[in-house]
BASEGU-7726 format. One record per residue: residue number from 1; x, y, z of N, C-alpha, C in turn. Coordinates in nm, 2 decimals, always signed. Atoms other than C-alpha are relative to their C-alpha. Example, Ala and Ser with C-alpha at 12.3 -4.5 7.8 and 13.67 -1.06 7.14 Angstrom:
2
<kedren 1, <+0.09, -0.12, +0.00>, <+1.23, -0.45, +0.78>, <+0.09, +0.12, +0.00>>
<kedren 2, <-0.09, -0.11, +0.00>, <+1.37, -0.11, +0.71>, <-0.08, +0.11, +0.08>>
END
This chain:
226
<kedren 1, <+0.08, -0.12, +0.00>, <+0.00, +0.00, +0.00>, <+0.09, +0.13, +0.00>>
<kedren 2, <-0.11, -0.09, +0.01>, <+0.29, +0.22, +0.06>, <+0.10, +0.05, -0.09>>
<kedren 3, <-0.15, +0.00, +0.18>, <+0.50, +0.18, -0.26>, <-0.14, +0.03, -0.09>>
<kedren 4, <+0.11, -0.02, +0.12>, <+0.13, +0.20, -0.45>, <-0.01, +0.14, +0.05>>
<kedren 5, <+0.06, -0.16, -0.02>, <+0.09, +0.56, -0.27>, <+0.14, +0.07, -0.05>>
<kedren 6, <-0.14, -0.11, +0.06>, <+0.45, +0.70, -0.34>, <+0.00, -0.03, -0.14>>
<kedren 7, <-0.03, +0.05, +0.11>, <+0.43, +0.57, -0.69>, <-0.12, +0.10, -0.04>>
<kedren 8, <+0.15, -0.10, +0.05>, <+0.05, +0.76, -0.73>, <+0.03, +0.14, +0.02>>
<kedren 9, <-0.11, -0.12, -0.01>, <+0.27, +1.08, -0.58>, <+0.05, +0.05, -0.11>>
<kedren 10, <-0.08, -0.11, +0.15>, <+0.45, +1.10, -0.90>, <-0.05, +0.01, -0.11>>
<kedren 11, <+0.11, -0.05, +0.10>, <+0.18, +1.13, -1.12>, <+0.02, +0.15, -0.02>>
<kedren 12, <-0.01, -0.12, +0.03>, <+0.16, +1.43, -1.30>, <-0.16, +0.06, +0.07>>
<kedren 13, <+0.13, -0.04, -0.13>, <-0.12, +1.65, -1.08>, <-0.10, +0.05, -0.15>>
<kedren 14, <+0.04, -0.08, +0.15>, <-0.38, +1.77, -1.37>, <-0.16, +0.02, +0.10>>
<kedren 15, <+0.17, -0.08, -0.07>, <-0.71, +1.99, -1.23>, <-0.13, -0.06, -0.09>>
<kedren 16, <+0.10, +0.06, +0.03>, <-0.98, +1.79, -1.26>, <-0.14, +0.10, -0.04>>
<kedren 17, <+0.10, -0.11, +0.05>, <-1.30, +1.91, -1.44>, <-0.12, +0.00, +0.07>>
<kedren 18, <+0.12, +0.00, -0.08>, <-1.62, +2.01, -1.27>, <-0.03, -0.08, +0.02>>
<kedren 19, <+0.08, +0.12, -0.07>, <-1.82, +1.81, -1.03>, <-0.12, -0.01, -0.10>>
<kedren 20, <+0.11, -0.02, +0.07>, <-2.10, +1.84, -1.29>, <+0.01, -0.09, -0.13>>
<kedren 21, <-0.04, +0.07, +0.15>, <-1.89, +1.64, -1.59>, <+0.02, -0.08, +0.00>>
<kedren 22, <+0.00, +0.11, +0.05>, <-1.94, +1.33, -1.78>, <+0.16, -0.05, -0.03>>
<kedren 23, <-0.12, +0.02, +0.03>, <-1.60, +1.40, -1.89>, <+0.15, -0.07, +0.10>>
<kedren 24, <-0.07, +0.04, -0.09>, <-1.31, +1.20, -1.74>, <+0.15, +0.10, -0.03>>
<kedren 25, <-0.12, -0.08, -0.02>, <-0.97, +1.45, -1.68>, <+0.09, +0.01, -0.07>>
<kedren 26, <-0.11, +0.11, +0.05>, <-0.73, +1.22, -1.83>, <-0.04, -0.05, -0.15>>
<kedren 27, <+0.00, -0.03, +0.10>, <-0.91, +1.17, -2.15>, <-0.12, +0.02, -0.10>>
<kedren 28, <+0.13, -0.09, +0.03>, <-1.11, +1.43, -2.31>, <-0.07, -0.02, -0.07>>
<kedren 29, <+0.08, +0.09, +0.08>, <-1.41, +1.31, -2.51>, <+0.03, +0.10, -0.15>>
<kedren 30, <+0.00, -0.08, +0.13>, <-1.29, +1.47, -2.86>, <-0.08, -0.09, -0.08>>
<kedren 31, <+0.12, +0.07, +0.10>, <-1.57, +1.36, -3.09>, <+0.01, +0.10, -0.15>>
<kedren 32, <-0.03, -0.09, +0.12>, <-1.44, +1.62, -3.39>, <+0.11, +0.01, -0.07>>
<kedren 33, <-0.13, -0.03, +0.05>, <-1.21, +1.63, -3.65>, <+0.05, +0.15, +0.04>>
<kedren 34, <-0.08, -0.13, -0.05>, <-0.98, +1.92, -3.60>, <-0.02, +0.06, -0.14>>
<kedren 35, <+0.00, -0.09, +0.12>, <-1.07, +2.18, -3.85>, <+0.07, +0.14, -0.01>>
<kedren 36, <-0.07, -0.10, -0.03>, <-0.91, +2.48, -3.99>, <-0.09, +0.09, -0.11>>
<kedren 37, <+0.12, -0.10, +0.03>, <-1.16, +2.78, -4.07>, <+0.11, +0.07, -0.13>>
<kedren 38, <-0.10, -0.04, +0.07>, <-1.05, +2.93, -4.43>, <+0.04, +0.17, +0.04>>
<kedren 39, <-0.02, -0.13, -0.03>, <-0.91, +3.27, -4.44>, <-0.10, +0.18, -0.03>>
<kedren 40, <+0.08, -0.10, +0.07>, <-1.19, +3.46, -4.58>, <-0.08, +0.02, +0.15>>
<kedren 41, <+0.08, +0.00, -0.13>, <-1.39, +3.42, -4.21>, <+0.04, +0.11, +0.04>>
<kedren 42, <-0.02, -0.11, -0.04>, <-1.43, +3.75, -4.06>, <-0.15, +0.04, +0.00>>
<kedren 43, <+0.16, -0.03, -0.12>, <-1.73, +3.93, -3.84>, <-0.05, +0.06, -0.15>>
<kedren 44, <+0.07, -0.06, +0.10>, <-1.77, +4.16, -4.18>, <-0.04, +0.09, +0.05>>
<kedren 45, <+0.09, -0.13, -0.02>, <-1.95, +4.49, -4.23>, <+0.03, +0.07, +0.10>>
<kedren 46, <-0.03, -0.12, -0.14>, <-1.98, +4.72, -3.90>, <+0.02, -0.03, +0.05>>
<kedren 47, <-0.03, +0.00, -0.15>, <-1.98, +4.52, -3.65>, <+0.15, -0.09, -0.01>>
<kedren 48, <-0.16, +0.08, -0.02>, <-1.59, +4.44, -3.59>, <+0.01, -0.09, +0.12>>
<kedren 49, <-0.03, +0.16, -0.05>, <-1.46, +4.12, -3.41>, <+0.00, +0.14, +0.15>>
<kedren 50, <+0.01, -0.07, -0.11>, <-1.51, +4.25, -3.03>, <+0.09, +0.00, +0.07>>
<kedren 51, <-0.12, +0.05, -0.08>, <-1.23, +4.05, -2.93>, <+0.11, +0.14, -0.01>>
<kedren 52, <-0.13, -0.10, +0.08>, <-0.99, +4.36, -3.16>, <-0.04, +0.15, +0.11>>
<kedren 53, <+0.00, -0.12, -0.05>, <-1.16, +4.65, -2.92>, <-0.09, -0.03, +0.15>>
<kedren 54, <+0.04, +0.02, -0.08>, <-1.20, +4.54, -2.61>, <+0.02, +0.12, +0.12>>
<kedren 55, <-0.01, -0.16, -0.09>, <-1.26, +4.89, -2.34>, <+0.12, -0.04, +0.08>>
<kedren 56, <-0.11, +0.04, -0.12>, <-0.94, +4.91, -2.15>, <-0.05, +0.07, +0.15>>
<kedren 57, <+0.04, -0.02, -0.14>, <-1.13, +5.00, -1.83>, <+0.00, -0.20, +0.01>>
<kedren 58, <+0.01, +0.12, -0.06>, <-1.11, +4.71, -1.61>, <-0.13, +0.04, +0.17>>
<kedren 59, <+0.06, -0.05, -0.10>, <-1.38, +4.66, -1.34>, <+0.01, -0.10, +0.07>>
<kedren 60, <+0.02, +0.15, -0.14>, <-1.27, +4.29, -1.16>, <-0.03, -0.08, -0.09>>
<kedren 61, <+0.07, +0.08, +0.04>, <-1.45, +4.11, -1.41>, <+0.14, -0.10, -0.11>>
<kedren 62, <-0.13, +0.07, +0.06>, <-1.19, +3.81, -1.57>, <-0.05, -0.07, -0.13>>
<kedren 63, <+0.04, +0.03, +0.14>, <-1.43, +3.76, -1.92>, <-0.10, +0.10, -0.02>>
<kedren 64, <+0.13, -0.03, +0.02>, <-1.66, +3.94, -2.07>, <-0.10, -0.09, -0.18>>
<kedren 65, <+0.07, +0.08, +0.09>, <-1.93, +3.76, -2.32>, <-0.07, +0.10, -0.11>>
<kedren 66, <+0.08, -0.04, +0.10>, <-2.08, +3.88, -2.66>, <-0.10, -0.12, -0.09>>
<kedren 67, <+0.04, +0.12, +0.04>, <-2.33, +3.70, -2.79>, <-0.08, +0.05, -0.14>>
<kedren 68, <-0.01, -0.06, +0.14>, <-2.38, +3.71, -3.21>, <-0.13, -0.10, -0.06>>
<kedren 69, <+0.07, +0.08, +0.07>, <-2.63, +3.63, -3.46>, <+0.06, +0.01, -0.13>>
<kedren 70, <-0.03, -0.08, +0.08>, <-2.50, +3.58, -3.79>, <+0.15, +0.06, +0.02>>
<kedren 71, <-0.09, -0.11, +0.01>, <-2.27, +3.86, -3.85>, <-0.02, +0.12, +0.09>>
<kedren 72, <+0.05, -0.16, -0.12>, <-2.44, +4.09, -3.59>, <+0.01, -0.01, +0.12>>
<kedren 73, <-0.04, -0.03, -0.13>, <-2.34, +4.13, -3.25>, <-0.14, +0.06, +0.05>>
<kedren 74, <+0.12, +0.01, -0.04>, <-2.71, +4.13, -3.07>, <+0.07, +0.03, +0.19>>
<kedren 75, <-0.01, -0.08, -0.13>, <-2.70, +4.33, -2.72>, <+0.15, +0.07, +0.07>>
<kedren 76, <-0.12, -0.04, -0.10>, <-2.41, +4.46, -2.48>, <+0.08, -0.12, +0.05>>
<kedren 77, <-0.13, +0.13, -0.06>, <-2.08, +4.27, -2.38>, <-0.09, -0.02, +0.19>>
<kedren 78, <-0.03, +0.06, -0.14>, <-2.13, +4.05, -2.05>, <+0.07, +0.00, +0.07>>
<kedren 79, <-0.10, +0.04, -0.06>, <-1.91, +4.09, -1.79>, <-0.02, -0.08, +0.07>>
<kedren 80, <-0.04, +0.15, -0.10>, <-1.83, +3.75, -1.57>, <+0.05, +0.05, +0.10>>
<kedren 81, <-0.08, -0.02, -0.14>, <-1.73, +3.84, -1.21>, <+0.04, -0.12, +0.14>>
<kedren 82, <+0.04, +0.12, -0.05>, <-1.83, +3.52, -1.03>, <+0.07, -0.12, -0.06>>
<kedren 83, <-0.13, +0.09, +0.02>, <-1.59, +3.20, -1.03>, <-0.13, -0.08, -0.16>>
<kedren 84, <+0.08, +0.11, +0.07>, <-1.88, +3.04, -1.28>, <-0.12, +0.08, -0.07>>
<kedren 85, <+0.11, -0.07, +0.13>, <-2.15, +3.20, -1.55>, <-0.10, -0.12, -0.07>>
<kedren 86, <+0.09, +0.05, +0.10>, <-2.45, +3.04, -1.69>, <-0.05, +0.04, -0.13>>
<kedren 87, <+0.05, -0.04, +0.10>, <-2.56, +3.11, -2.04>, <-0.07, -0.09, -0.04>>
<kedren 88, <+0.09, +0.08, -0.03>, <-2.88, +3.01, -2.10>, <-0.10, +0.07, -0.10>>
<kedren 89, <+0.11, -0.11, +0.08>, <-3.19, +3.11, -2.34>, <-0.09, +0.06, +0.04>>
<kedren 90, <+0.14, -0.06, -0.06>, <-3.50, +3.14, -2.15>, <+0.01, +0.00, +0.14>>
<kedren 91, <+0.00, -0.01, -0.16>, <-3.56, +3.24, -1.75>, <-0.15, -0.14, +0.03>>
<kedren 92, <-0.11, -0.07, -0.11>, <-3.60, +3.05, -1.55>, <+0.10, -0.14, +0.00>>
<kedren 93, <-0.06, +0.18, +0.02>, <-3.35, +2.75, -1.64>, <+0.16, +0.10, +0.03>>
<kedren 94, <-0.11, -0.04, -0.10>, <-3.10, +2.95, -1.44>, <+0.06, +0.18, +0.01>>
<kedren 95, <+0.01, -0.16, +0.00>, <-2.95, +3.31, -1.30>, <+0.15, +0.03, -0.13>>
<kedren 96, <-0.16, -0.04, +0.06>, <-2.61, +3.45, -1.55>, <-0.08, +0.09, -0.12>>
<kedren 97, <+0.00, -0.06, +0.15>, <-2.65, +3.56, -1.90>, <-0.10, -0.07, -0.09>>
<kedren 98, <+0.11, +0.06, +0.11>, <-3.00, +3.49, -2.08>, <-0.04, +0.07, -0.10>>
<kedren 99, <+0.02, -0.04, +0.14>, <-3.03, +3.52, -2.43>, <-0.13, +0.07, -0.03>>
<kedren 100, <+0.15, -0.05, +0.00>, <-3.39, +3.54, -2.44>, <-0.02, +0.15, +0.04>>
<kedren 101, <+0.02, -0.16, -0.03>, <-3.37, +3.92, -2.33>, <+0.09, +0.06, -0.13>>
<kedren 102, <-0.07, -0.11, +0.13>, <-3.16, +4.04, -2.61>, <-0.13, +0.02, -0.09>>
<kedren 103, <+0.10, +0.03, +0.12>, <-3.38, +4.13, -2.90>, <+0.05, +0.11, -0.09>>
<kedren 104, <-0.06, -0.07, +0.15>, <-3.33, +4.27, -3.24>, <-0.10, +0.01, -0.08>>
<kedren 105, <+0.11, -0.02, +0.11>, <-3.55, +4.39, -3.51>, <-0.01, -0.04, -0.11>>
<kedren 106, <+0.00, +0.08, +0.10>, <-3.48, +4.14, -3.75>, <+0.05, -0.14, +0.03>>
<kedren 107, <-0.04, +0.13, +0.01>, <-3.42, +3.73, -3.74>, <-0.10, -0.06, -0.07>>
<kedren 108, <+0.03, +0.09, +0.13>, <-3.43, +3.47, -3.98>, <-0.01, -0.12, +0.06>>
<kedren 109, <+0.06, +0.11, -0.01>, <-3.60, +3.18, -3.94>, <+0.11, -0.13, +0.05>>
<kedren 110, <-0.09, +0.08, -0.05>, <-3.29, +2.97, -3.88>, <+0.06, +0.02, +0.13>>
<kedren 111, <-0.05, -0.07, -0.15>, <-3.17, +3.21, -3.57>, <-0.11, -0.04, +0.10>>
<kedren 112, <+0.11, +0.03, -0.06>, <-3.52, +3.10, -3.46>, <+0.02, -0.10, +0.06>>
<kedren 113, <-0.05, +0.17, -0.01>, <-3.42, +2.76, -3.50>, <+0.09, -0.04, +0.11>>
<kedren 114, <-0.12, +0.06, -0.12>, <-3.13, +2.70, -3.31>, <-0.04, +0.11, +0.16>>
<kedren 115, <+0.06, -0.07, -0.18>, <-3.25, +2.96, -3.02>, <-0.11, -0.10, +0.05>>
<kedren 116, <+0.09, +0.13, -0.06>, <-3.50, +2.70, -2.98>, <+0.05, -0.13, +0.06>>
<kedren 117, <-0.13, +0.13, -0.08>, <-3.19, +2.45, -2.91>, <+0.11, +0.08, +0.05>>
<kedren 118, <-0.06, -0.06, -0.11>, <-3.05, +2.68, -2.68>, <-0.01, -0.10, +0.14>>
<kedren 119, <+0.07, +0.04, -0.12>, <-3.24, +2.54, -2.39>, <+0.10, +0.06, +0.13>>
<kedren 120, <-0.13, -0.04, -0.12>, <-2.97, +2.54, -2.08>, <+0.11, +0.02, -0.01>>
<kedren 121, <-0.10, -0.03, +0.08>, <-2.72, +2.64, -2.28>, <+0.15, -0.03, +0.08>>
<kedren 122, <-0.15, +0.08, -0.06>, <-2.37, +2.59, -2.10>, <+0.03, +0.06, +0.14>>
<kedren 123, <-0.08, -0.08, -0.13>, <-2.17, +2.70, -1.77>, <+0.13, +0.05, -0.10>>
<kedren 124, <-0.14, -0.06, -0.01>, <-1.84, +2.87, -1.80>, <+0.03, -0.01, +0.17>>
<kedren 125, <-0.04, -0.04, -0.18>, <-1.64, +2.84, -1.44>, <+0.16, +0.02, -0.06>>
<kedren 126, <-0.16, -0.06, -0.02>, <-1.29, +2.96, -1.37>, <+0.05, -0.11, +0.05>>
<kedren 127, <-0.12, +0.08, -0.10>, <-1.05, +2.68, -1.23>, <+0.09, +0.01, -0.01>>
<kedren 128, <-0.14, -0.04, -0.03>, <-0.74, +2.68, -1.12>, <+0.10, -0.08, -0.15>>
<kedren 129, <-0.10, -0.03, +0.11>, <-0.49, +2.74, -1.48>, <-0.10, -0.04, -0.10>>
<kedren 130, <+0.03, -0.05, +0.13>, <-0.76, +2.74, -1.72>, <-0.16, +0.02, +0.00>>
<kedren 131, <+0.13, -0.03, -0.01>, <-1.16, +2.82, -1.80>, <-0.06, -0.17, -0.09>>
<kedren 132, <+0.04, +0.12, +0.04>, <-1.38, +2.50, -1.87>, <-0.17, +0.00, +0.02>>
<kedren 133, <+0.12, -0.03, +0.06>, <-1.72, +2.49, -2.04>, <-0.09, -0.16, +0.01>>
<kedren 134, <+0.08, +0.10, -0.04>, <-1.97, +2.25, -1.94>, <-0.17, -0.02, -0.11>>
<kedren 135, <+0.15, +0.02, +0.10>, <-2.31, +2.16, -2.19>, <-0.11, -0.04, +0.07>>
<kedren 136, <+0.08, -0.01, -0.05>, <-2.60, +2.22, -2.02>, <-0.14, -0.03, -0.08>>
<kedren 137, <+0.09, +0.04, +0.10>, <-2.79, +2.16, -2.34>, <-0.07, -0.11, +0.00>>
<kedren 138, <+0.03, +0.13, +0.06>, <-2.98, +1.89, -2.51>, <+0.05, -0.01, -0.12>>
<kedren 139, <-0.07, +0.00, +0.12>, <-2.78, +1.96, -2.83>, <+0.17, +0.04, +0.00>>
<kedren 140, <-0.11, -0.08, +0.03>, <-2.40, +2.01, -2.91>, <+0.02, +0.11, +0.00>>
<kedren 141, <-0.02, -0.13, -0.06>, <-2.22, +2.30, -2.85>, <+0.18, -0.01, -0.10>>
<kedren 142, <-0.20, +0.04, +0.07>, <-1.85, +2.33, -3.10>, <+0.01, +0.09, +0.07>>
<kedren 143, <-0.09, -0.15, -0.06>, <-1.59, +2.58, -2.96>, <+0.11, -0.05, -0.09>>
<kedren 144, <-0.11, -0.08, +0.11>, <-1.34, +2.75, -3.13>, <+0.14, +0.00, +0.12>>
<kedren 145, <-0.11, -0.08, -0.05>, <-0.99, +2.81, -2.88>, <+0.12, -0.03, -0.05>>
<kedren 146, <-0.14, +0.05, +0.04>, <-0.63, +2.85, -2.94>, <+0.08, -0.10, +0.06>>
<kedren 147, <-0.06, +0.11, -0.05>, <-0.56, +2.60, -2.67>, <-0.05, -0.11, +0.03>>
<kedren 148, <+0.05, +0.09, +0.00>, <-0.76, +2.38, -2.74>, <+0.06, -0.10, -0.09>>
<kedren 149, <-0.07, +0.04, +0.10>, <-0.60, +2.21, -3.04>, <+0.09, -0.09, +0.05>>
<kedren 150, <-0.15, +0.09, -0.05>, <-0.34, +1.92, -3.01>, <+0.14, +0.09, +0.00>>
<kedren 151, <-0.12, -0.09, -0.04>, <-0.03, +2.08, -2.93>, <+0.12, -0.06, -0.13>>
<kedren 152, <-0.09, -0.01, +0.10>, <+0.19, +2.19, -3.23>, <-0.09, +0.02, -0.14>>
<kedren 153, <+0.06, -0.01, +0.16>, <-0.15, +2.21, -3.48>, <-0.02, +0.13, -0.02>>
<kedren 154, <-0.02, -0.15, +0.06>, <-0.16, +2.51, -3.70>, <-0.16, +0.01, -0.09>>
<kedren 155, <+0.17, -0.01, +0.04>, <-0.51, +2.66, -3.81>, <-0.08, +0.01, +0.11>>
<kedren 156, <+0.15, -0.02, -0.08>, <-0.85, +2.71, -3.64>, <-0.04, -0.16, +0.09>>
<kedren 157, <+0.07, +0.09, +0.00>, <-0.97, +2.41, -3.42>, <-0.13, +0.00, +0.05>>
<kedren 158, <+0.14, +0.03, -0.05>, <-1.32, +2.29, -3.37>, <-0.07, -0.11, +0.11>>
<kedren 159, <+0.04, +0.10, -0.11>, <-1.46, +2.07, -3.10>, <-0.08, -0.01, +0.07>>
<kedren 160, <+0.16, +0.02, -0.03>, <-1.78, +1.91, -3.06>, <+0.00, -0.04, +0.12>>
<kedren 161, <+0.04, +0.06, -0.16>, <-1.89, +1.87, -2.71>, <-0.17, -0.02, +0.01>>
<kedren 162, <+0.14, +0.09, -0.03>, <-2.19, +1.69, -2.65>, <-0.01, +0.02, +0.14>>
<kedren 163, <+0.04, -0.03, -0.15>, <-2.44, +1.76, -2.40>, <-0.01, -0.09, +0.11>>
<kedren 164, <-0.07, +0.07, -0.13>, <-2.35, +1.65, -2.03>, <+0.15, +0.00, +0.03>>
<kedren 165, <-0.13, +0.04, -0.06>, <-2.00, +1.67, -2.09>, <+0.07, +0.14, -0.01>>
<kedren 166, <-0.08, -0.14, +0.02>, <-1.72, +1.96, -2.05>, <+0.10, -0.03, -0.04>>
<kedren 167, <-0.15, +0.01, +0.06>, <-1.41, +2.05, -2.14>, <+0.09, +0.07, +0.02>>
<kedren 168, <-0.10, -0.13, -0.09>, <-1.12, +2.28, -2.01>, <+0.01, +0.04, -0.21>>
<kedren 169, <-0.01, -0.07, +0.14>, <-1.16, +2.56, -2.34>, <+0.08, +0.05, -0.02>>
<kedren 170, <-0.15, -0.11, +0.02>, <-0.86, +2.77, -2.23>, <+0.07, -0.04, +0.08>>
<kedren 171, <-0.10, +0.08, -0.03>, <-0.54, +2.66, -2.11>, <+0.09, +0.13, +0.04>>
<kedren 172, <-0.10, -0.10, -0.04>, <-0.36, +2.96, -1.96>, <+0.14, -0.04, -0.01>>
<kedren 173, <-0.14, +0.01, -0.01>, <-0.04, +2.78, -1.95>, <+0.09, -0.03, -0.16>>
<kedren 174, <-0.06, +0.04, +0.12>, <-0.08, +2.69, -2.29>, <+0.02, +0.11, -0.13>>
<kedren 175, <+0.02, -0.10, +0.14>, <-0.15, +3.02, -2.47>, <+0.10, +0.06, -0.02>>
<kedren 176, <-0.13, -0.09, +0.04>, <+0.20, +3.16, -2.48>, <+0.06, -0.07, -0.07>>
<kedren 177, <-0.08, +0.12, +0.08>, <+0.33, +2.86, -2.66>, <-0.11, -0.02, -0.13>>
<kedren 178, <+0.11, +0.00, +0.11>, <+0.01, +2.88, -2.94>, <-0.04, +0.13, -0.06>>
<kedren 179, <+0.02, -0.12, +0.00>, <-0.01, +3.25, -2.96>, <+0.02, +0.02, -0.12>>
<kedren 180, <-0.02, -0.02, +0.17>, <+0.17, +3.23, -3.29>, <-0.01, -0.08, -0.05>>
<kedren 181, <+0.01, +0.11, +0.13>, <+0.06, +2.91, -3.43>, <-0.08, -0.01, -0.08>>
<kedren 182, <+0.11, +0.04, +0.09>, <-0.18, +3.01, -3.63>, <+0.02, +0.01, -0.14>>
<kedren 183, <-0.07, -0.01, +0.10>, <-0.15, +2.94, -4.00>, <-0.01, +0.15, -0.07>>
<kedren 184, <-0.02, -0.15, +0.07>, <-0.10, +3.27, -4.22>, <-0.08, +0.02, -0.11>>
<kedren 185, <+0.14, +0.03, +0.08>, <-0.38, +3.41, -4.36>, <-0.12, +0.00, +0.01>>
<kedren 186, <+0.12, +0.00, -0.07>, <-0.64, +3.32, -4.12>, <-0.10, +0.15, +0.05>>
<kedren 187, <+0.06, -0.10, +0.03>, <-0.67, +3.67, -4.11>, <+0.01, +0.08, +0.26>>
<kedren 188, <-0.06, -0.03, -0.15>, <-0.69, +3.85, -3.68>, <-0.07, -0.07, +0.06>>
<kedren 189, <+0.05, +0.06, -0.13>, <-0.73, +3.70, -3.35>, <+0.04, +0.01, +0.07>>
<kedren 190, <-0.03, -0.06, -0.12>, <-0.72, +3.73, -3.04>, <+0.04, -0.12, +0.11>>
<kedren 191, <-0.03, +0.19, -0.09>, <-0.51, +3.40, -2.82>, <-0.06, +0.01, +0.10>>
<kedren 192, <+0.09, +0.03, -0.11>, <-0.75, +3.50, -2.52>, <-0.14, -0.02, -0.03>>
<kedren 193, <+0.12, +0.03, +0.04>, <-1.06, +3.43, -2.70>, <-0.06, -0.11, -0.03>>
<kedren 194, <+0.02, +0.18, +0.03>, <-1.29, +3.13, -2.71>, <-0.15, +0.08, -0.10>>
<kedren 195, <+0.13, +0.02, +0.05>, <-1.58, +3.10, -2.97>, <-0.12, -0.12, +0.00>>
<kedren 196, <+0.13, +0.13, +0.01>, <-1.92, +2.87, -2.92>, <-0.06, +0.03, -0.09>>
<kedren 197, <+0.12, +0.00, +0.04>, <-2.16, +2.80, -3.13>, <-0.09, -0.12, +0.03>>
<kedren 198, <+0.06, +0.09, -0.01>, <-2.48, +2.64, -3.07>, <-0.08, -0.05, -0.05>>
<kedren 199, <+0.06, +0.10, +0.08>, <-2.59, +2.35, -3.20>, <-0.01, -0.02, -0.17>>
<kedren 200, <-0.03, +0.02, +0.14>, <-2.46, +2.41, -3.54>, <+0.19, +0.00, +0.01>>
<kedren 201, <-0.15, -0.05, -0.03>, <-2.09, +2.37, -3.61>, <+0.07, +0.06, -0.15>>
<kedren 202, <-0.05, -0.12, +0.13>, <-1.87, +2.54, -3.88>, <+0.17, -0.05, -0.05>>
<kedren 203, <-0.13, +0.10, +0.07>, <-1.57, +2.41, -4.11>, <+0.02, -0.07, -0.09>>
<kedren 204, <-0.02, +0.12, +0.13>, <-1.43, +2.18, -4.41>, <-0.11, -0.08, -0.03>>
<kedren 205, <+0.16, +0.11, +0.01>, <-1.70, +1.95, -4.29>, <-0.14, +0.06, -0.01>>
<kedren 206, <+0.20, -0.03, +0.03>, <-2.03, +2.18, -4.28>, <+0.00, +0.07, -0.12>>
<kedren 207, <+0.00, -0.06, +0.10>, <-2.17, +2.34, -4.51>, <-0.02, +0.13, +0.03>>
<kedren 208, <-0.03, -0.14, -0.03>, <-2.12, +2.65, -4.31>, <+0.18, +0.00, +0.02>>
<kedren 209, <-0.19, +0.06, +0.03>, <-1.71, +2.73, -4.34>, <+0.04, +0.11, +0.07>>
<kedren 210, <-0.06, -0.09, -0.08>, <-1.69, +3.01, -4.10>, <-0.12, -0.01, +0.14>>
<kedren 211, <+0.09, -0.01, -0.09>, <-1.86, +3.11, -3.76>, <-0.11, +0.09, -0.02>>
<kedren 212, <+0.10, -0.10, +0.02>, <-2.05, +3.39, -3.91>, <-0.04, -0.07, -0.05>>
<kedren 213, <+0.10, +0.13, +0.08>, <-2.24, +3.13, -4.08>, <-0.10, -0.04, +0.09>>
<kedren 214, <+0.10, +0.05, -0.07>, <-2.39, +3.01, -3.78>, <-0.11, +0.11, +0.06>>
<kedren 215, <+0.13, -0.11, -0.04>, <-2.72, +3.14, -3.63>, <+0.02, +0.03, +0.12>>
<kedren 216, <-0.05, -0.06, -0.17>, <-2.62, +3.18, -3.26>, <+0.14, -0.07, +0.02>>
<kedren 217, <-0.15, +0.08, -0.06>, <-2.25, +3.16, -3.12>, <-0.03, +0.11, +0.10>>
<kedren 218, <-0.05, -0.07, -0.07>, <-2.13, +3.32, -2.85>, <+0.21, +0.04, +0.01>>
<kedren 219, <-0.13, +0.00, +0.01>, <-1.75, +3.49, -2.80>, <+0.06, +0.05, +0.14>>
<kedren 220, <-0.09, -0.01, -0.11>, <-1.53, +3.48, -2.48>, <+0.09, +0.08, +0.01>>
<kedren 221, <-0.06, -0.07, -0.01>, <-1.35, +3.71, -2.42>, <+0.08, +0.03, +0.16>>
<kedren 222, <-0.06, +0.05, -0.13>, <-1.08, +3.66, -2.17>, <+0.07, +0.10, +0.05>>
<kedren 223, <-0.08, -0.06, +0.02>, <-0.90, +3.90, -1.96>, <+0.17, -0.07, +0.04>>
<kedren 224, <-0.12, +0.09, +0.00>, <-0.51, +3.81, -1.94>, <+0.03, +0.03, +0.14>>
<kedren 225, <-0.05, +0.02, -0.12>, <-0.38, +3.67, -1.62>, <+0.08, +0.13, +0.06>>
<kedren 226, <-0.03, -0.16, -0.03>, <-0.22, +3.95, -1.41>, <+0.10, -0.04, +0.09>>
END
């Protein structure tokens, strides 16, 4: 028992994911090929990527959230101050960030669509060295991060998370070592930013090939460790 506990000691320590997840720590349920978004992808028109003009006032808060239809940026940035955030569609399937109050004076029948497979939409929590997103859905959820990706891939990756299970989305220890891996071309970004979209995903494989394609995503916006 004593040589099995000093032996379990040198294991490498790795922060296990919420009490809430399907997911085992050790090995992450990737269910998506790794895609790489072409270079033409970009927010378009007026509303510019949020991630490029983020207010340099700070108020405590360590993300703030936008959440997009389309090409259009629908309400005011979210600030996160609390170790954990719910985004969610309709009240009352929990307190954080509910979609269902934004509104806009135009959507298209497919924005309809997928807000209708919103439902419990996800957590965000903070743990110790990186942010990890949990599916609160009944439908998939892809994300977009820079540290998410197998370590050394170049390009955009995508990764399907199915509902019940989470996933650590940002890797603080990893974004200084991915910062520049992106291939040339892809056009700007921001290495503290995570993209969701829900219940549609986006890439080589759909027949949508950027995020602005989809009808609801949301964008993360991280502030950097201090």
């Amino acid at each position: 028992h004593q040589l099995l506990t000093a032996l379990l000691s040198l294991l490498p320590v790795e922060t296990p994911p919420p009490p809430y997840s399907k997911a085992s720590p050790f090995s992450p349920p990737w269910t998506e090929a790794w895609e790489r978004s072409p270079s033409s992808c970009n927010t378009g028109g007026d509303q510019r990527d949020t991630s490029l003009v983020r207010p340099a006032a700070k108020d405590g808060h360590w993300c703030e959230l936008a959440y997009w239809e389309h090409r259009t940026r629908v309400g005011r940035l979210y600030a996160v101050h609390g170790a954990a955030v719910d985004i969610f569609c309709e009240l009352p399937q929990g307190s954080g960030f509910c979609l269902g109050q934004l509104s806009t004076a135009h959507r298209s029948v497919a924005v309809h669509r997928a807000r209708g497979k919103i439902g419990r939409g996800l957590r965000l929590s903070r743990e110790p060295g990186g942010i990890w997103a949990y599916n609160r859905s009944e439908h998939p959820i892809f994300v977009h991060s820079p540290t998410l990706g197998p370590p050394g891939a170049r390009g955009q990756a995508v990764h399907k998370l199915l509902p019940g299970y989470s996933v650590k989305v940002f890797d603080y220890e990893r974004v200084g070592a991915t910062a520049g891996g992106r291939a040339l071309g892809d056009g700007p970004s921001d290495p503290h930013s995570v993209r969701i979209s829900f219940a549609k995903g986006w890439g080589p494989c759909y027949s949508r090939q950027c995020i602005t394609s989809c009808p609801c995503w949301l964008e993360i916006l991280l502030d950097k460790p201090r």
